[in-house]
N, C-alpha and C positions, 0 to 999 in steps of 0.2 A: 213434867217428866222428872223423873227421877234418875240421874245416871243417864243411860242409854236406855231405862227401859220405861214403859209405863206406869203412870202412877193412878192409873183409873181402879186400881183394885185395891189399895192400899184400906181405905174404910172394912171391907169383906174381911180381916183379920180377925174380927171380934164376932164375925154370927157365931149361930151353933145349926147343929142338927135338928132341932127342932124351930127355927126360925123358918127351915123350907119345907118342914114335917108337912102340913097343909097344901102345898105343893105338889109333890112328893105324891099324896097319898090321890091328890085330884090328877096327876098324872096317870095312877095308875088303877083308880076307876074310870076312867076315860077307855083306858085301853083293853086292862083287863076284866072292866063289869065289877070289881070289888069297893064295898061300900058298908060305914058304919063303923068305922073303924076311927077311932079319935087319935093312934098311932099308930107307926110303925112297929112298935113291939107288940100291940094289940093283933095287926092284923098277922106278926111270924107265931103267935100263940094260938090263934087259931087255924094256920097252916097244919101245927104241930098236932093238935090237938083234933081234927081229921080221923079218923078212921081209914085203915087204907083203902076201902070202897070207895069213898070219899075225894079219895087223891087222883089227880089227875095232872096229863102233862101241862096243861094249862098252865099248872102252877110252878112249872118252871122255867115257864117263862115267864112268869111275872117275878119268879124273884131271879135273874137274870136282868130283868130292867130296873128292878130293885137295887139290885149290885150296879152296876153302870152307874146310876143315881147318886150312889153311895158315895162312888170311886170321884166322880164329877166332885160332889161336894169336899171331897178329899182334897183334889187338885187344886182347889179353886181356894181349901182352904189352906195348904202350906205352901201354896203362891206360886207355885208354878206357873 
């Protein structure tokens, strides 16, 4: 323990965003059906890049749990 609070997170200072990239991306072909994408900027470039026929709400929901994802790795990284 550290102080009063836990010290089980203390090593997670040093990941990055692409340490859970693979994660991340398997989370959200699991949910969403999205696949082949070797990152997360890969798979907002081909959001983008859509045609709006193309678009659907689907896709936002998935970047909806993209963001959550994001925010997680946020918190987790500046130790909350």
């Amino acid at each position: 323990m550290l102080g009063s609070g836990c010290s089980c997170g203390v090593s997670f200072a040093n990941l990055r965003l692409a340490d859970f990239e693979p994660q991340i991306l398997g989370y959200l072909k699991t949910k969403h059906g999205v696949s082949g994408f070797s990152s997360v900027p890969d798979l907002l470039r081909s959001i983008v890049k859509q045609s709006e026929g193309e678009k659907h709400g689907g896709q936002l929901a998935l970047l909806a749990d993209l963001a959550r994802s994001l925010d997680s790795f946020d918190e987790l990284h500046r130790g909350r």
